[in-house]
C-alpha positions as CSV (number, residue, x, y, z in Angstrom):
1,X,12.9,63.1,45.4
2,X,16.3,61.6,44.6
3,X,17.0,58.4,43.2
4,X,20.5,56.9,44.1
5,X,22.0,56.2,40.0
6,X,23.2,52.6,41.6
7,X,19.6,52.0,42.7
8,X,18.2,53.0,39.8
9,X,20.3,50.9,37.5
10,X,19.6,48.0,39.5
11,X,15.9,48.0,39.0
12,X,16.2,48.4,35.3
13,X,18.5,45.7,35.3
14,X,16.0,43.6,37.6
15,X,13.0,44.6,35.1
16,X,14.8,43.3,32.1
17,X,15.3,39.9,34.1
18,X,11.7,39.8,34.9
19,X,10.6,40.4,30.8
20,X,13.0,38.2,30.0
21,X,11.8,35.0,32.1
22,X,8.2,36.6,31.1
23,X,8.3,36.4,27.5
24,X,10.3,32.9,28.0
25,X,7.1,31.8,29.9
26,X,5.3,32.9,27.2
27,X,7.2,31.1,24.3
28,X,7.0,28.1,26.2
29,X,3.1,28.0,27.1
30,X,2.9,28.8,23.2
31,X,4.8,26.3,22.4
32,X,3.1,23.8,24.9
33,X,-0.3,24.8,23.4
34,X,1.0,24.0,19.3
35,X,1.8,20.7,21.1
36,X,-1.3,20.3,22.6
37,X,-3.6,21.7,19.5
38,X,-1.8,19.0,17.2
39,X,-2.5,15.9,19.2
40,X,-6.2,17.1,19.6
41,X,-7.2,18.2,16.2
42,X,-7.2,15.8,13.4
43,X,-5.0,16.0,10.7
44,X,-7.5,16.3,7.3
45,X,-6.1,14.3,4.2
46,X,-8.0,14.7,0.9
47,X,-7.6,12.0,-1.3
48,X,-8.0,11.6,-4.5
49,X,-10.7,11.0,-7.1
50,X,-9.3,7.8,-8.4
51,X,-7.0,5.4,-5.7
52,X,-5.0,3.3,-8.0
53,X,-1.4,2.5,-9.0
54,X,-1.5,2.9,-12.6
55,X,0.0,5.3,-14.7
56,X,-1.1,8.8,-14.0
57,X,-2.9,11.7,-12.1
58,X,-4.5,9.2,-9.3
59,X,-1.3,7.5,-9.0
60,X,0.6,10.5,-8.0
61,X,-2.3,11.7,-5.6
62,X,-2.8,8.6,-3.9
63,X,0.8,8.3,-3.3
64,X,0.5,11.6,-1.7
65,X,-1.9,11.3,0.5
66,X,-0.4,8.0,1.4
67,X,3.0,10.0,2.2
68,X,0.9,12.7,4.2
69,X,-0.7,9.4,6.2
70,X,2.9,8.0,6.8
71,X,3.8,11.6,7.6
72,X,1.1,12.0,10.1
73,X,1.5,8.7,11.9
74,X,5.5,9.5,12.2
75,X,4.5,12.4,14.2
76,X,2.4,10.5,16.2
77,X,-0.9,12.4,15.5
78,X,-3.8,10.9,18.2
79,X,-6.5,11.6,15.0
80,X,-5.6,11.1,11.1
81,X,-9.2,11.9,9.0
82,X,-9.2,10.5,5.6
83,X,-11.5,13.2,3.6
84,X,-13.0,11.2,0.6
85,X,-15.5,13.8,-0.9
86,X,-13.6,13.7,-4.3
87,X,-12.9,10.0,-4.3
88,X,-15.3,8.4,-7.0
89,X,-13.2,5.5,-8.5
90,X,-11.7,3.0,-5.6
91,X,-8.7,0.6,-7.7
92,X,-8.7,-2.7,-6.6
93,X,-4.5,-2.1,-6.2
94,X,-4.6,1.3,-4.8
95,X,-7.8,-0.3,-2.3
96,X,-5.6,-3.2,-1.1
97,X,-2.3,-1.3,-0.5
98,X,-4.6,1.5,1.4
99,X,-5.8,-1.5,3.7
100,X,-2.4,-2.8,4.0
101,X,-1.5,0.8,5.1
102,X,-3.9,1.0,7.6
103,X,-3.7,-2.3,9.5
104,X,0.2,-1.7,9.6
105,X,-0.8,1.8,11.7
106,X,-3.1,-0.1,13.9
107,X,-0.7,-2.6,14.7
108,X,2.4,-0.2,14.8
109,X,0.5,2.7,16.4
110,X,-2.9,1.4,17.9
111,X,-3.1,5.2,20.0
112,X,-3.8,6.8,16.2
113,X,-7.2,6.7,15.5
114,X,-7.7,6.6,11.6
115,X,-11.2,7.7,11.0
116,X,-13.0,8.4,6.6
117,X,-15.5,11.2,6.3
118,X,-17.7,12.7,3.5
119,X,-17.9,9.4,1.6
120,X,-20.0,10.3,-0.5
121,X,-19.9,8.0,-3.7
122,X,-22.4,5.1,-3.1
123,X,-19.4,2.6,-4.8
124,X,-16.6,3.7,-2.5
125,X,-19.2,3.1,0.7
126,X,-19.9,-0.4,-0.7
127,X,-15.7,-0.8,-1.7
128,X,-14.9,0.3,1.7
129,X,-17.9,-2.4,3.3
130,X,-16.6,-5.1,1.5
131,X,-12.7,-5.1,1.9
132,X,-13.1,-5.1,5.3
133,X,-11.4,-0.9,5.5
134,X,-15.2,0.9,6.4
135,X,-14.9,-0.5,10.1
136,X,-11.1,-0.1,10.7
137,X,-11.8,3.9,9.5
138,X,-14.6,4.2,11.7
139,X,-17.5,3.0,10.0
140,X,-19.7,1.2,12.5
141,X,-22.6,0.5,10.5
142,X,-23.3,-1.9,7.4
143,X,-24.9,-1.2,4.3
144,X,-25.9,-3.2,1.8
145,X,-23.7,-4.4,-0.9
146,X,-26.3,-3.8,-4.1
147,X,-23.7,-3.2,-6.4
148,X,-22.8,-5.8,-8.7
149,X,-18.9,-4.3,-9.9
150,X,-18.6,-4.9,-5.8
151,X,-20.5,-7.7,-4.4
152,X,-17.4,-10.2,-6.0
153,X,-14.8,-8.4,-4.0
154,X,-13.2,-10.4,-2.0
155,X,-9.8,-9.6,0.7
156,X,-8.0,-12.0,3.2
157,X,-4.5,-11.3,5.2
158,X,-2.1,-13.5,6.3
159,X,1.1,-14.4,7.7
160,X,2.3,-17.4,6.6
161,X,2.2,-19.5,3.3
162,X,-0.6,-21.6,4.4
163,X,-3.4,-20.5,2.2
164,X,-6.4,-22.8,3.4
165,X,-8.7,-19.0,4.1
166,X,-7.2,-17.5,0.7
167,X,-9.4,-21.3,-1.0
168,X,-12.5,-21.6,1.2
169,X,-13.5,-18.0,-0.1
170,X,-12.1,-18.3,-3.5
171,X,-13.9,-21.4,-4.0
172,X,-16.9,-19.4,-2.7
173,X,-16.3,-16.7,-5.6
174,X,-15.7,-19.5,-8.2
175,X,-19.1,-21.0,-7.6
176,X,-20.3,-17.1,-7.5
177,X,-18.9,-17.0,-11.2
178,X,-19.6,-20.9,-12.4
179,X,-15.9,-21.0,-12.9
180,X,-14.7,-25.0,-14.0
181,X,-12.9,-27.3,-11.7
182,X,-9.7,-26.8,-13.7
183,X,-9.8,-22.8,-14.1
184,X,-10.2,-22.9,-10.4
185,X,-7.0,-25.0,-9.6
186,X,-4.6,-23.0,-12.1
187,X,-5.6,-19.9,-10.4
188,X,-5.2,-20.9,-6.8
189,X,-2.4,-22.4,-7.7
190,X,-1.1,-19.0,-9.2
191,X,-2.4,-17.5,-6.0
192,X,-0.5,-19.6,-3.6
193,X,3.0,-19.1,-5.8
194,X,2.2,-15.2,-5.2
195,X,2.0,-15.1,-1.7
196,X,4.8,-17.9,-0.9
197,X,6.7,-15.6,-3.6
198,X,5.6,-12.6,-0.9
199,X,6.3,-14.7,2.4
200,X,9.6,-15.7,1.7
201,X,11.1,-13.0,-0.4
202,X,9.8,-9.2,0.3
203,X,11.1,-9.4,4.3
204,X,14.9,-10.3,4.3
205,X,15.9,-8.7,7.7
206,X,19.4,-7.9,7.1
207,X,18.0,-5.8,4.2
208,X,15.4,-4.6,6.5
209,X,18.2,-3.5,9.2
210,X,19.1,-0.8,6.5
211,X,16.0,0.7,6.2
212,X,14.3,3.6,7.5
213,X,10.5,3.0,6.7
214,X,7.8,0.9,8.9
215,X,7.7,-2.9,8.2
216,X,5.1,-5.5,9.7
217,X,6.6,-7.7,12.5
218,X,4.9,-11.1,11.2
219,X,5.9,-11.0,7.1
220,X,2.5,-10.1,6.2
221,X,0.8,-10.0,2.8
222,X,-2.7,-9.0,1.9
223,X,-4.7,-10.6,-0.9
224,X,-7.7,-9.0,-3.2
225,X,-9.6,-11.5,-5.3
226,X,-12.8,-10.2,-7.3
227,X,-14.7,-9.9,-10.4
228,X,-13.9,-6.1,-12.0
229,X,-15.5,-5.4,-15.6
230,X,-16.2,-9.1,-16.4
231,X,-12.3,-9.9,-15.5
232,X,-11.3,-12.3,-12.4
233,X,-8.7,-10.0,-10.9
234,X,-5.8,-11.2,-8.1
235,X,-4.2,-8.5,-6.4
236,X,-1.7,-9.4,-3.6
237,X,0.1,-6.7,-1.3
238,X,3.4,-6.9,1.2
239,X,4.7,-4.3,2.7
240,X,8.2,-5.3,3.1
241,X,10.9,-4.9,1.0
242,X,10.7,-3.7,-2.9
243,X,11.7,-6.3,-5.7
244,X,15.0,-3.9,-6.3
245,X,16.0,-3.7,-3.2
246,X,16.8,-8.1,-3.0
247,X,17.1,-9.2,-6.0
248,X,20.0,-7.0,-6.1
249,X,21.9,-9.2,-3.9
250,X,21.1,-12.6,-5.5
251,X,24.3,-14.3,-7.4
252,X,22.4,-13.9,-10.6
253,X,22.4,-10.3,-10.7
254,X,26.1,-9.8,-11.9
255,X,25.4,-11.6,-15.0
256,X,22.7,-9.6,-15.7
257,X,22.7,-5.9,-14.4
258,X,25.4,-5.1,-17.1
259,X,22.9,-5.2,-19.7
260,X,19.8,-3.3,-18.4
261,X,19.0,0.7,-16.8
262,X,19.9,0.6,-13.6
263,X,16.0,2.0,-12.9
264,X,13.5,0.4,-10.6
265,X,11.2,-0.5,-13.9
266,X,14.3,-2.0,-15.8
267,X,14.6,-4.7,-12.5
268,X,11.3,-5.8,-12.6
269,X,11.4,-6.3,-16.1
270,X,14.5,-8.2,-15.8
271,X,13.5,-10.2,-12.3
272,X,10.4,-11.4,-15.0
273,X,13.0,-12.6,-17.9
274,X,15.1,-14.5,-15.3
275,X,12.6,-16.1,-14.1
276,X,11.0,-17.4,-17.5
277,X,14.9,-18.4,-18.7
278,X,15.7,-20.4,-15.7
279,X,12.8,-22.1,-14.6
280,X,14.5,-24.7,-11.8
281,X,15.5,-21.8,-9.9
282,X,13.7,-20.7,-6.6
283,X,13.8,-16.9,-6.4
284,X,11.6,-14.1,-6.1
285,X,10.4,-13.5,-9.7
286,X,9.6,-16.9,-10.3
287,X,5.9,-16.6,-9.3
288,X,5.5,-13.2,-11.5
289,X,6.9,-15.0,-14.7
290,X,4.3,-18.1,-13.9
291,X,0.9,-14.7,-13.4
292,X,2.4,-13.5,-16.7
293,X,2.2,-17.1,-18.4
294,X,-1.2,-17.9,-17.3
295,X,-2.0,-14.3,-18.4
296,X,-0.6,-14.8,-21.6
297,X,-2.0,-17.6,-22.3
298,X,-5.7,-16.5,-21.4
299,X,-6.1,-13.2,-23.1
300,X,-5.2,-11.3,-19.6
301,X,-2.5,-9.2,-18.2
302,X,0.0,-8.4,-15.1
303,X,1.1,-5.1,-13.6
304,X,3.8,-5.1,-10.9
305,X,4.3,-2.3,-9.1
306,X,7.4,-2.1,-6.8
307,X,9.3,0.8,-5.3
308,X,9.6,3.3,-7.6
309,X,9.1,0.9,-10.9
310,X,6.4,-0.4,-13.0
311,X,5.7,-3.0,-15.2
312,X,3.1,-3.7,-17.6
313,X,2.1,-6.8,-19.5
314,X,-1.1,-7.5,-21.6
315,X,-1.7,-10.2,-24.0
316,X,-1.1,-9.5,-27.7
317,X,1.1,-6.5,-26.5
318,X,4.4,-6.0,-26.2
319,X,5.3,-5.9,-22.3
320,X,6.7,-2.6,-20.7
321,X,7.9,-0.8,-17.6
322,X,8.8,2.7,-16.5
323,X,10.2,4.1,-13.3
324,X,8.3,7.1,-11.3
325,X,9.4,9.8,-9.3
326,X,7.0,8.3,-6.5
327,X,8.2,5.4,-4.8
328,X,5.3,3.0,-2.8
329,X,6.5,0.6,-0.1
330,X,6.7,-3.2,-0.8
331,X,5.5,-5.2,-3.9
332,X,1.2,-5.1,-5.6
333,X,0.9,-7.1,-8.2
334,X,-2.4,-7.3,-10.1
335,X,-3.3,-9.9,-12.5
336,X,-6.4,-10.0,-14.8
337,X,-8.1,-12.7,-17.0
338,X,-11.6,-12.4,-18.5
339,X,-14.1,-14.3,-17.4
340,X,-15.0,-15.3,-21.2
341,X,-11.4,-16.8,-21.5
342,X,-11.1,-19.5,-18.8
343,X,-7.5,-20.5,-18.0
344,X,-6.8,-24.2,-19.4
């Protein structure tokens, strides 16, 4: 049988069409399946063995996993699972910026479901219990809280400066501790200077216009108060904008960015000296230079931690500061005093 050339050509042409629009079918219904796959299986984060903001190995891995969460919640994932099998040490800063994390995804992105397996320290359980982060990852059951190094944890959130919640359970904790009448006023004092300082300073919207990252809509701040290795410890947490990134654009600045590394560290640093040379004026590291007083004064220290900088102060030592390669979002600054030296 004879087959007409014109004929001939025209079918090959036609089945060339037809593989064409098959394997395009094909690419697509792939592609449609990744899609579907990555909303449905969780994303797995390890984190680390130690979750803190210190100097360090657990710095650098918690600030990785919290990059992966960010990451992960960018791209919309319907399942984030936080794999804490290696996690033995739980930092009261690292803890409070992880819960400040978390209840910015549930309020930014309530579809995500953030859910902790394979805790298997009995101290991170208890951590997680306490600070009010076992329930929000999925933890629907209460233990109890046996452990002494966590039973005087204490965490509060807020939105505003009024600190009446912040004193009913601090005052709880004081009489936990048999703190004195004066200790307890110069640290809730000290407390309620840090989260004004937070409140009014870390969410300047014509900064925030500028930025790229996820900020809370209602300016707030999270708080961590506890007993840690017979010290009273005051960690408080925003979200918003970095020290270096506003005091940058204060009038005072120009007088003083001459003389210092223009490094995230070296600005904290200098925020601090400001502060404790000019004492009448109202800015952002005027609460700092009064933690770092008290601390001073009471055998304690301060640690800011702030974009990419660091700084360091502890009584009898010489204060310093250091910039990172890892950046975190917003302000934590911890403070400690023994419990053996009572502020006076």
């Amino acid at each position: 049988m004879n087959r007409s050339p014109k004929r001939y050509k025209s079918r090959r042409i036609e089945r060339k069409i037809i593989t064409k629009r098959h394997m395009r079918s094909i690419r697509f219904r792939r592609k449609k399946a990744l899609r579907k796959t990555h909303s449905i299986h969780p994303s797995r984060i390890i984190m680390p063995e130690k979750i803190g903001l210190e100097e360090g190995k657990g710095r650098t891995e918690t600030l990785n996993a919290v990059e992966q969460i960010i990451a992960q919640t960018v791209l919309q994932r319907t399942k984030i699972v936080l794999d804490f099998s290696k996690t033995t040490y739980p930092d009261s800063m690292g803890m409070i910026y992880l819960l400040a994390l978390a209840d910015l995804i549930r309020a930014k992105a309530p579809s995500i479901s953030i859910k902790a397996v394979n805790v298997r320290s009995d101290r991170v359980r208890q951590v997680l219990q306490q600070i009010g982060l076992a329930e929000k990852l999925g933890f629907h059951h209460t233990i109890p809280i046996t452990r002494d190094d966590v039973r005087l944890w204490r965490c509060i959130s807020g939105a505003s400066v009024d600190a009446s919640d912040v004193g009913a359970d601090f005052e709880s904790l004081c009489n936990e501790t048999q703190m004195s009448e004066e200790s307890r006023n110069v640290l809730f004092n000290a407390m309620t200077e840090a989260i004004d300082n937070a409140y009014s300073h870390a969410y300047d919207q014509d900064i925030m216009r500028g930025h790229n990252a996820i900020f809370p809509d209602d300016r707030r701040w999270w708080m961590f108060f506890g007993v840690v290795d017979q010290r009273m410890v005051i960690v408080i947490c925003d979200l918003g904008l970095g020290i270096p990134s506003t005091v940058q654009r204060k009038g005072w600045w120009e007088n003083v960015r001459q003389s210092i590394s223009n490094d995230d560290g070296s600005i904290i640093q200098a925020t601090i000296e400001h502060a404790r040379s000019r004492t009448h004026e109202r800015h952002r590291g005027k609460g700092m230079a009064k933690l770092r007083q008290a601390a001073e004064e009471n055998g304690g220290g301060l640690m800011v931690c702030s974009d990419r900088g660091r700084y360091v102060f502890k009584s009898g030592q010489q204060d310093y500061h250091k910039s990172h390669r890892d950046a975190i979002q917003g302000t934590v600054i911890g403070w400690m005093i023994p419990l053996q030296t009572r502020p006076t």
